[in-house]
mmCIF file as gemmi writes it, N, C-alpha and C atoms, coordinates in Angstrom:
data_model
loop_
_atom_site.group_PDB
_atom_site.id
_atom_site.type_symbol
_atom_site.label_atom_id
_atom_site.label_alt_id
_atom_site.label_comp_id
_atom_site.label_asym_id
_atom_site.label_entity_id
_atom_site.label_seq_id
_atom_site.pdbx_PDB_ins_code
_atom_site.Cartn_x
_atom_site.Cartn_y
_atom_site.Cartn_z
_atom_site.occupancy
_atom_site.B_iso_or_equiv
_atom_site.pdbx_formal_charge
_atom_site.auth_seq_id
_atom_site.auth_asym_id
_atom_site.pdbx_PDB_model_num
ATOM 1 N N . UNK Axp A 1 ? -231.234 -110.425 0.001 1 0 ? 1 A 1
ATOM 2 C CA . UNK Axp A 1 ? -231.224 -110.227 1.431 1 0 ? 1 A 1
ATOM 3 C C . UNK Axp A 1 ? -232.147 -111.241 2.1 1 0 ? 1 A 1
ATOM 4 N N . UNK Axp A 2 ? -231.676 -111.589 3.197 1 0 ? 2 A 1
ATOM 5 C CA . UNK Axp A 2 ? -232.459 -112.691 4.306 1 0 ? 2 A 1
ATOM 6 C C . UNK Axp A 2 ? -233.448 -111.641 5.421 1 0 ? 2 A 1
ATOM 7 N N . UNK Axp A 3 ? -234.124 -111.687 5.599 1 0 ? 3 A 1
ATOM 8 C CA . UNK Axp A 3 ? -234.783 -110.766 7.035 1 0 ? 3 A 1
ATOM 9 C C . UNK Axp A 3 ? -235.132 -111.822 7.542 1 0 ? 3 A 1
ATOM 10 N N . UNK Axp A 4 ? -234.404 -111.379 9.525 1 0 ? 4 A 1
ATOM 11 C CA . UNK Axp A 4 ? -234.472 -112.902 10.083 1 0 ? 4 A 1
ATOM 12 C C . UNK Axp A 4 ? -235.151 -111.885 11.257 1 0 ? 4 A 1
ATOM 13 N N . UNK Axp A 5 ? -235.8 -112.236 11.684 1 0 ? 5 A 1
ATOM 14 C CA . UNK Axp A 5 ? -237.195 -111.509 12.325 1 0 ? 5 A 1
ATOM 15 C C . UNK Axp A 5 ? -238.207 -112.563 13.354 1 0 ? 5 A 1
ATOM 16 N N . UNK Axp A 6 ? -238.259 -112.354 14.363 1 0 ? 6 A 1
ATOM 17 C CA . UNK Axp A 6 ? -238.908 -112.621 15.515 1 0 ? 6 A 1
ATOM 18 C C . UNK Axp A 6 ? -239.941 -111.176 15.999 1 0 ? 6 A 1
ATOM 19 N N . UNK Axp A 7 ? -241.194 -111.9 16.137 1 0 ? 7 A 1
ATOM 20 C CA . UNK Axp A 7 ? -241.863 -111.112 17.252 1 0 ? 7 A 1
ATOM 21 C C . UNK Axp A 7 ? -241.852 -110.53 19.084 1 0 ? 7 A 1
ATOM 22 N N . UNK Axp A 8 ? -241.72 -109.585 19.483 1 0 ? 8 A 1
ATOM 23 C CA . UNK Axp A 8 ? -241.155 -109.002 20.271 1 0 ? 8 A 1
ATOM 24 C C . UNK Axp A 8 ? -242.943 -109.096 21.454 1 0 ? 8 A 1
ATOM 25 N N . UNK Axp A 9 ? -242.437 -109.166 22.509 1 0 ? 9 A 1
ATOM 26 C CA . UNK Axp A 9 ? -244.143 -109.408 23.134 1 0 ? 9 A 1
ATOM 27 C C . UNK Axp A 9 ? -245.423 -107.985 22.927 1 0 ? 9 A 1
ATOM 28 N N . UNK Axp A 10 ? -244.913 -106.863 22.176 1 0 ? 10 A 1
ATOM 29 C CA . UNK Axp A 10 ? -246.602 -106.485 21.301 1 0 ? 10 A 1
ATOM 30 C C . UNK Axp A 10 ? -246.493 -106.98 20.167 1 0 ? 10 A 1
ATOM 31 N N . UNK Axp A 11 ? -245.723 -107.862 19.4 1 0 ? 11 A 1
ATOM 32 C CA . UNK Axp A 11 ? -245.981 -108.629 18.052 1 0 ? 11 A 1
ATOM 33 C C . UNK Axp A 11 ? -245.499 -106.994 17.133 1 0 ? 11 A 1
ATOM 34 N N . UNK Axp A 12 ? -244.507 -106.583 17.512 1 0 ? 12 A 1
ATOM 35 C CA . UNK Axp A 12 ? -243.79 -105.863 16.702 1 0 ? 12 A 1
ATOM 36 C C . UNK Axp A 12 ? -242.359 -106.682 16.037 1 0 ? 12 A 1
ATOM 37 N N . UNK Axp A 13 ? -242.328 -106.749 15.063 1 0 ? 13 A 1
ATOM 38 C CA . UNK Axp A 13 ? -240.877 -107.333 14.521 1 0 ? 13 A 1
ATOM 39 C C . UNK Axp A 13 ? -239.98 -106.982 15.009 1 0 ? 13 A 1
ATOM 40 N N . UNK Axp A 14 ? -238.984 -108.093 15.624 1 0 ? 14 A 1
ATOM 41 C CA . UNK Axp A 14 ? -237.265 -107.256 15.868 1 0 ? 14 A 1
ATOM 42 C C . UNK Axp A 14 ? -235.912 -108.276 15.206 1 0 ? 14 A 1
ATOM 43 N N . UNK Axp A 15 ? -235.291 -107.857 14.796 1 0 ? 15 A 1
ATOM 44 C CA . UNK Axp A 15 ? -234.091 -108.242 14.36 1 0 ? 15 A 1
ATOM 45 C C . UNK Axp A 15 ? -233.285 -107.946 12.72 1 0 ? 15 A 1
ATOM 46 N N . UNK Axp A 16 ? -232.876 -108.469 12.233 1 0 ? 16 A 1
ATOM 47 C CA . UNK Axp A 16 ? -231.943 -108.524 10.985 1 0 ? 16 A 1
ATOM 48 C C . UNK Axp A 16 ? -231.803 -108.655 10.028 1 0 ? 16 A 1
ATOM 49 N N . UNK Axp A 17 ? -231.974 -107.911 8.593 1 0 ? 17 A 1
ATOM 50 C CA . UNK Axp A 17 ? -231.526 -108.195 7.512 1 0 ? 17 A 1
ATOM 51 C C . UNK Axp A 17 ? -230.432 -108.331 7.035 1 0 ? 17 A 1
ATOM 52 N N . UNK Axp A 18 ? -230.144 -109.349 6.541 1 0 ? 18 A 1
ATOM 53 C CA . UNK Axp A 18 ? -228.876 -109.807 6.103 1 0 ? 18 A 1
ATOM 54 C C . UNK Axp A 18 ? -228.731 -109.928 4.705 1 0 ? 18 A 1
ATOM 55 N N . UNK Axp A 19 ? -227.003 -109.842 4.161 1 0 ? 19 A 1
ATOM 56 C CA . UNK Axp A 19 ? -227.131 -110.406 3.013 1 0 ? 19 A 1
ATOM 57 C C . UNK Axp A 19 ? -227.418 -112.08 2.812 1 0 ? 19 A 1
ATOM 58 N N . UNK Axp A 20 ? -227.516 -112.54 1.801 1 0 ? 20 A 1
ATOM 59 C CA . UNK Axp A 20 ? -227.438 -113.728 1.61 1 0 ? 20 A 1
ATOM 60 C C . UNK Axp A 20 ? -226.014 -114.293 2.001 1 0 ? 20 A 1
ATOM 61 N N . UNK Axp A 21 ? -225.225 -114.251 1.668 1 0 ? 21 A 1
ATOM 62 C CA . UNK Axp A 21 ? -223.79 -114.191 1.738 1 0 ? 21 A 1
ATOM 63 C C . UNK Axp A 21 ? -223.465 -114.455 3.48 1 0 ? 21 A 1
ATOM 64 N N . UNK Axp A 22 ? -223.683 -113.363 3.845 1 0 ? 22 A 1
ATOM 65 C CA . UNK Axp A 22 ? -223.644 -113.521 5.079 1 0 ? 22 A 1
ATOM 66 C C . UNK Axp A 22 ? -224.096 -114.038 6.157 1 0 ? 22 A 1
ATOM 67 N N . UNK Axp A 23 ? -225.618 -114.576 5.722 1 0 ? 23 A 1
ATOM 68 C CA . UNK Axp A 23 ? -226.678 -115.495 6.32 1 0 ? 23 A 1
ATOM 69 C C . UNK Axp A 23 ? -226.182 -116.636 6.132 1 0 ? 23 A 1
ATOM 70 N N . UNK Axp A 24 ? -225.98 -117.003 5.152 1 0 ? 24 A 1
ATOM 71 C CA . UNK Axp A 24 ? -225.423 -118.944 4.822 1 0 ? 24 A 1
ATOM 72 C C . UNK Axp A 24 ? -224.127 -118.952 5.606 1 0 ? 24 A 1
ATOM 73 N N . UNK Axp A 25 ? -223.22 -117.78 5.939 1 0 ? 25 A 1
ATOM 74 C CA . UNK Axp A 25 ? -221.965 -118.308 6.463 1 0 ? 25 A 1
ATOM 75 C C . UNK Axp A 25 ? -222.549 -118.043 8.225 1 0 ? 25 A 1
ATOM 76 N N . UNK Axp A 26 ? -223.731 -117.241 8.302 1 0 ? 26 A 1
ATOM 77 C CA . UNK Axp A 26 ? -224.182 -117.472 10.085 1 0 ? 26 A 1
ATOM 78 C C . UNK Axp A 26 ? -224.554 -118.902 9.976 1 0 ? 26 A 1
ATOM 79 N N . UNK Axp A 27 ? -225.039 -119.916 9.776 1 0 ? 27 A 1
ATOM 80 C CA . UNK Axp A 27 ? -225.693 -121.063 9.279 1 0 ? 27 A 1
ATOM 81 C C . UNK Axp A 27 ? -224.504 -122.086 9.895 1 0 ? 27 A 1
ATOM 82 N N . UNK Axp A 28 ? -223.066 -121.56 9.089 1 0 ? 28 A 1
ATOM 83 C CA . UNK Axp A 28 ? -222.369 -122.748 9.474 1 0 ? 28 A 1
ATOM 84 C C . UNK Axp A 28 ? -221.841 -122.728 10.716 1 0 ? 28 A 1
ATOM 85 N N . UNK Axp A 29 ? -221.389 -121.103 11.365 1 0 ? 29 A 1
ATOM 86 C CA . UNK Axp A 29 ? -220.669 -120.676 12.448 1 0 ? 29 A 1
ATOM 87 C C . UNK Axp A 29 ? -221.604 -120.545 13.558 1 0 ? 29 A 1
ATOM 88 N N . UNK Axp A 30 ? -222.936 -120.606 13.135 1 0 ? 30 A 1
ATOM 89 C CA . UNK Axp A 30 ? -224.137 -120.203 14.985 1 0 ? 30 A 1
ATOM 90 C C . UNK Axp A 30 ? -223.373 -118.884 14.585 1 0 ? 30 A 1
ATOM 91 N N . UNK Axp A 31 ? -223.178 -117.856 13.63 1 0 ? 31 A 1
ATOM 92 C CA . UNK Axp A 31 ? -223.31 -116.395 14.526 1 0 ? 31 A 1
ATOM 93 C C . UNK Axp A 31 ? -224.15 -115.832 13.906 1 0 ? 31 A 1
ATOM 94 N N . UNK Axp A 32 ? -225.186 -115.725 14.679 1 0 ? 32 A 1
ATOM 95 C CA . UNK Axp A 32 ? -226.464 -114.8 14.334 1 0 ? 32 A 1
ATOM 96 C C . UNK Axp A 32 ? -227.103 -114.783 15.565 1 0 ? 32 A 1
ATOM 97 N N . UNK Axp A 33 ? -227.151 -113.43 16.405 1 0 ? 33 A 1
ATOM 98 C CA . UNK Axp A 33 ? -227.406 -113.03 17.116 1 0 ? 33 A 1
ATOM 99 C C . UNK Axp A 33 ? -228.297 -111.869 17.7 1 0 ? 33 A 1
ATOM 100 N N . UNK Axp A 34 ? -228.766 -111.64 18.549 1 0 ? 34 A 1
ATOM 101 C CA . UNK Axp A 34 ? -230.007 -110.851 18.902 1 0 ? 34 A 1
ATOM 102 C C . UNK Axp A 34 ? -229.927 -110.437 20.293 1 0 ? 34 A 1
ATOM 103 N N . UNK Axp A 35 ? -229.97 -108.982 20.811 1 0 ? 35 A 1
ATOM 104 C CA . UNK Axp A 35 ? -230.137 -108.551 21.778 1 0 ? 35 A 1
ATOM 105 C C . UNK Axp A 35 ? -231.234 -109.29 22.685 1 0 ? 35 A 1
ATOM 106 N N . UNK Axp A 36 ? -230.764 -110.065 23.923 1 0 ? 36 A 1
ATOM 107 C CA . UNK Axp A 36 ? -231.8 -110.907 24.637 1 0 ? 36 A 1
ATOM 108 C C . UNK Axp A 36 ? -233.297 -109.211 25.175 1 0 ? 36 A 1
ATOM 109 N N . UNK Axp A 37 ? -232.779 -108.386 25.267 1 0 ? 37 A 1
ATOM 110 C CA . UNK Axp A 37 ? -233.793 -107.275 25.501 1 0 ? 37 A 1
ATOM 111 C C . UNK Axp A 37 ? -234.429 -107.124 24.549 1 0 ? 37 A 1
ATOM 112 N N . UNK Axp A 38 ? -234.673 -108.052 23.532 1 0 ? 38 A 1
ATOM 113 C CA . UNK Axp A 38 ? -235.881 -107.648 21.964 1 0 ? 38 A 1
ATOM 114 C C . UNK Axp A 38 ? -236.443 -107.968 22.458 1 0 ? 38 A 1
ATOM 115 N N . UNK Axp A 39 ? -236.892 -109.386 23.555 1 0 ? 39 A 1
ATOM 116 C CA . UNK Axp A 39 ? -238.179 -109.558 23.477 1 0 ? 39 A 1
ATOM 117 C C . UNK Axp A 39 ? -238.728 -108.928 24.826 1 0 ? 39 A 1
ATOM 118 N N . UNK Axp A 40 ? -237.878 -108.268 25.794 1 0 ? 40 A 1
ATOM 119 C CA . UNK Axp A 40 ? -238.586 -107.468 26.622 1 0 ? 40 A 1
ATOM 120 C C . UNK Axp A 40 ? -238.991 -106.042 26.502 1 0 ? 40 A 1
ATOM 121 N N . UNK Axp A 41 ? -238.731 -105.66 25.533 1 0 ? 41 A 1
ATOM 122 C CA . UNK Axp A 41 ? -238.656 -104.423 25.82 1 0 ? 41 A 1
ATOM 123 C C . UNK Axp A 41 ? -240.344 -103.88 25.396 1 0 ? 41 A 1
ATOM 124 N N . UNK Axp A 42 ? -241.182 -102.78 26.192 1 0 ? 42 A 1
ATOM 125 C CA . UNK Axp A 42 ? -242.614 -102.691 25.777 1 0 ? 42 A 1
ATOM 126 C C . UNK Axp A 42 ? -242.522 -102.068 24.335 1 0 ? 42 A 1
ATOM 127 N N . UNK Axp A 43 ? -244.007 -101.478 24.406 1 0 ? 43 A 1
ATOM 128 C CA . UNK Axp A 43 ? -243.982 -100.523 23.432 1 0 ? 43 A 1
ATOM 129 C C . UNK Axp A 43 ? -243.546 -99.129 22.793 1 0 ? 43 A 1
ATOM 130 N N . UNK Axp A 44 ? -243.534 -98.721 24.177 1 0 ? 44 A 1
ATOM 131 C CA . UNK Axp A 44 ? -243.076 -97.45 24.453 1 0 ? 44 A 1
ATOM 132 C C . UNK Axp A 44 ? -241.458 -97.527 24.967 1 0 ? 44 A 1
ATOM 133 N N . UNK Axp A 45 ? -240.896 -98.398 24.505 1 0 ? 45 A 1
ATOM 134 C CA . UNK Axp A 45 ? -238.887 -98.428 24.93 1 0 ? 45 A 1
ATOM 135 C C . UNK Axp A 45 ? -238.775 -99.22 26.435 1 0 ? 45 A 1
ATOM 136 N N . UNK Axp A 46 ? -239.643 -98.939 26.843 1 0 ? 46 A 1
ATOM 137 C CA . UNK Axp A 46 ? -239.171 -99.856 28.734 1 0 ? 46 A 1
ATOM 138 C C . UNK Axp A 46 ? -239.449 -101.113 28.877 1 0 ? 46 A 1
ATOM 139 N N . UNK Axp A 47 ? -238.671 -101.572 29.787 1 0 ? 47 A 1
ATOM 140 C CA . UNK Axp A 47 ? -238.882 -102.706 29.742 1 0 ? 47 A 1
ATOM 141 C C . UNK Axp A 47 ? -239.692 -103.075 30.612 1 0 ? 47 A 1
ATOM 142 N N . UNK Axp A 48 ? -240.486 -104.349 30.072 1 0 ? 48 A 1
ATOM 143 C CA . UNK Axp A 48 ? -241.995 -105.116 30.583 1 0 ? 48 A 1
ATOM 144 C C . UNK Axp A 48 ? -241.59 -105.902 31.517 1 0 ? 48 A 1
ATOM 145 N N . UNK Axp A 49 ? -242.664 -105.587 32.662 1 0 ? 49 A 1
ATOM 146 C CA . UNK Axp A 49 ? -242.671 -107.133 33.498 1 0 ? 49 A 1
ATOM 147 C C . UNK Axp A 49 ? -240.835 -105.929 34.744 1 0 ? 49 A 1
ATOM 148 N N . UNK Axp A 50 ? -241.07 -107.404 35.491 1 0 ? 50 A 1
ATOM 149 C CA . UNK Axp A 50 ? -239.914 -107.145 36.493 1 0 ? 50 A 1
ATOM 150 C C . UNK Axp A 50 ? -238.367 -107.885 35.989 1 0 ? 50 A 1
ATOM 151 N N . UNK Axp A 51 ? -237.294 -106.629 35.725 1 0 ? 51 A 1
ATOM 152 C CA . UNK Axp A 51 ? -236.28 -107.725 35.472 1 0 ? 51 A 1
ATOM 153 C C . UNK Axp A 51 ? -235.262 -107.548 36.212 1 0 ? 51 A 1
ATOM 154 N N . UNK Axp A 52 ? -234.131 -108.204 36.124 1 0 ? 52 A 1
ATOM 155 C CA . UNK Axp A 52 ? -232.796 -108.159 37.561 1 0 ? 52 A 1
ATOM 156 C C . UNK Axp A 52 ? -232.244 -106.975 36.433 1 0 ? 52 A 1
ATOM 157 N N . UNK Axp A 53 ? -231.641 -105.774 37.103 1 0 ? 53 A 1
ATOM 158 C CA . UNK Axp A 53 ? -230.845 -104.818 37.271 1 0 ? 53 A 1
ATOM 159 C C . UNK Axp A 53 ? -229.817 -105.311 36.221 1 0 ? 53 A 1
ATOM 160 N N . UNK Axp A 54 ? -229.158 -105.883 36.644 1 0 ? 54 A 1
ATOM 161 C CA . UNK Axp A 54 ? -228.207 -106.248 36.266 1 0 ? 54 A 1
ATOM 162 C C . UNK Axp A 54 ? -228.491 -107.051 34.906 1 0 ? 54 A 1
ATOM 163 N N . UNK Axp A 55 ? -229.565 -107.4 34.327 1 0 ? 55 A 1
ATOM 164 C CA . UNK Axp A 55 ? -229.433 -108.174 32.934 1 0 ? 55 A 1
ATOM 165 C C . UNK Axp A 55 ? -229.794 -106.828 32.124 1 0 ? 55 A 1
ATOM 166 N N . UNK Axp A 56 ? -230.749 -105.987 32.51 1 0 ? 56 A 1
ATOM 167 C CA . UNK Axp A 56 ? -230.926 -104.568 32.003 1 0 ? 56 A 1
ATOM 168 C C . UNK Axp A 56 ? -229.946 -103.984 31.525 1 0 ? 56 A 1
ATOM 169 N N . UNK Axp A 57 ? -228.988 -103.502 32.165 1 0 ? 57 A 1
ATOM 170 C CA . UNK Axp A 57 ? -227.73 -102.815 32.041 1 0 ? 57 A 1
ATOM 171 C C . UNK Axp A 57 ? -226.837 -103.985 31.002 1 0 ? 57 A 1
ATOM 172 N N . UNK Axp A 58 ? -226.521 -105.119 31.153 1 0 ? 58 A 1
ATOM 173 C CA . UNK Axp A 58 ? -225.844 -106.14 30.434 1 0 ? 58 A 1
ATOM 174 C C . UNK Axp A 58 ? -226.173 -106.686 29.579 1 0 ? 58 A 1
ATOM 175 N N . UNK Axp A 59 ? -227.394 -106.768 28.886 1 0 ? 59 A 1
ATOM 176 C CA . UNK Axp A 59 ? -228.319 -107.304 27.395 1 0 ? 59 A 1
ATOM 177 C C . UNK Axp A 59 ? -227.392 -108.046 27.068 1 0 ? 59 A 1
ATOM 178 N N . UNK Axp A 60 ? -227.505 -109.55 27.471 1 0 ? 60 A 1
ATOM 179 C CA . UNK Axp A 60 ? -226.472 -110.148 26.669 1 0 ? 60 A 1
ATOM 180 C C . UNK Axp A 60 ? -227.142 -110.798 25.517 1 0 ? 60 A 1
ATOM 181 N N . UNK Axp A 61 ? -226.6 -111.086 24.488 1 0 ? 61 A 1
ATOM 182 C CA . UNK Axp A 61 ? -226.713 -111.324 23.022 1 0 ? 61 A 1
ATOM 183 C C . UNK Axp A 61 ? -227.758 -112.917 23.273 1 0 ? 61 A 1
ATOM 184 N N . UNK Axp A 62 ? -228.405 -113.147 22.433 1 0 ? 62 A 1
ATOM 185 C CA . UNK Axp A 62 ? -229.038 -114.81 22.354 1 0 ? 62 A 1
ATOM 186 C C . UNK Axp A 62 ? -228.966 -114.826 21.262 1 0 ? 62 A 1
ATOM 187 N N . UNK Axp A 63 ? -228.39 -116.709 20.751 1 0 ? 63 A 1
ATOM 188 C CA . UNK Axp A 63 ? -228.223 -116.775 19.679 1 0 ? 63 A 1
ATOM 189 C C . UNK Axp A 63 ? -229.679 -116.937 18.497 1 0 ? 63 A 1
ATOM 190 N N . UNK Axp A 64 ? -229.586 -116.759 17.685 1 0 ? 64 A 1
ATOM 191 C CA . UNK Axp A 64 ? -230.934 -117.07 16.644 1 0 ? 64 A 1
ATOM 192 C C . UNK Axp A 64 ? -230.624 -118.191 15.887 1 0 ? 64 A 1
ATOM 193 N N . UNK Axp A 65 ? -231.709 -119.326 15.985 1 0 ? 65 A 1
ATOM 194 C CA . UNK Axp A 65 ? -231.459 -120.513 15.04 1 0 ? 65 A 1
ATOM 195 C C . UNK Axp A 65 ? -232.57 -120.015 14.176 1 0 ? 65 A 1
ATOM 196 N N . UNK Axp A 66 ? -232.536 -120.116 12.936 1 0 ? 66 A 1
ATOM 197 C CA . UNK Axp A 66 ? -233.3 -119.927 11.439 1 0 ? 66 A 1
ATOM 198 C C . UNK Axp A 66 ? -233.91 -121.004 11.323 1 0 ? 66 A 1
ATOM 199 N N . UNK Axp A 67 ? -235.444 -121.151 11.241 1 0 ? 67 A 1
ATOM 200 C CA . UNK Axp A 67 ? -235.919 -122.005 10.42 1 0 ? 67 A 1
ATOM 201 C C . UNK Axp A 67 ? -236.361 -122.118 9.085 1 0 ? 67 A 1
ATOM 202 N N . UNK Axp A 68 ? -234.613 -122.845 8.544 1 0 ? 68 A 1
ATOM 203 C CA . UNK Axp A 68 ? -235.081 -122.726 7.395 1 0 ? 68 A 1
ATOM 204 C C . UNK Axp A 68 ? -235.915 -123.46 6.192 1 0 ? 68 A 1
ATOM 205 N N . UNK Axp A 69 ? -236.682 -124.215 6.698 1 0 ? 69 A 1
ATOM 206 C CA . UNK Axp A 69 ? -237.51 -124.915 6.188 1 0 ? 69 A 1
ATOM 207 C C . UNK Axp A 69 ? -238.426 -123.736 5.815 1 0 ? 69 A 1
ATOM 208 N N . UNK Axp A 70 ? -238.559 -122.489 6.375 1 0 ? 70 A 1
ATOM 209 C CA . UNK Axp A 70 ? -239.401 -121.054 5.975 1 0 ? 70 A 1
ATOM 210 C C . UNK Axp A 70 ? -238.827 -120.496 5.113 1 0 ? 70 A 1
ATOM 211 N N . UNK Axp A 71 ? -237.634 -120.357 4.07 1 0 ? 71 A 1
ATOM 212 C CA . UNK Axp A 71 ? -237.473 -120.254 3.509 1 0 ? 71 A 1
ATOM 213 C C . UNK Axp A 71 ? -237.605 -120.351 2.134 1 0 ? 71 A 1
């Protein structure tokens, strides 16, 4: 398994374990993806800071590039 993992703004981990399998074929296609609300969201589930209504309700996906030189 791959764990592809970003810090969230209290430096809590958010995102994905993957198989291997499935990580090398996100690699060739860009699909590996992440709720753009990981990195807003506080500690307690709400979201931090002021945001538009409308991206709240719509969380659209951001893609994740791997650095895999960390590997």
């Amino acid at each position: 398994e791959v764990e592809c993992f970003v810090p969230d703004v209290n430096g809590v981990l958010r995102g994905k374990t993957l198989p291997v399998a499935k990580f090398l074929k996100s690699l060739d296609d860009r699909a590996l993806y992440l709720p753009s609300s990981a990195f807003l969201v506080a500690i307690d589930g709400r979201y931090s800071g002021s945001i538009d209504e409308a991206f709240a309700y719509s969380d659209p996906d951001m893609r994740m590039v791997p650095d895999v030189s960390s590997l």
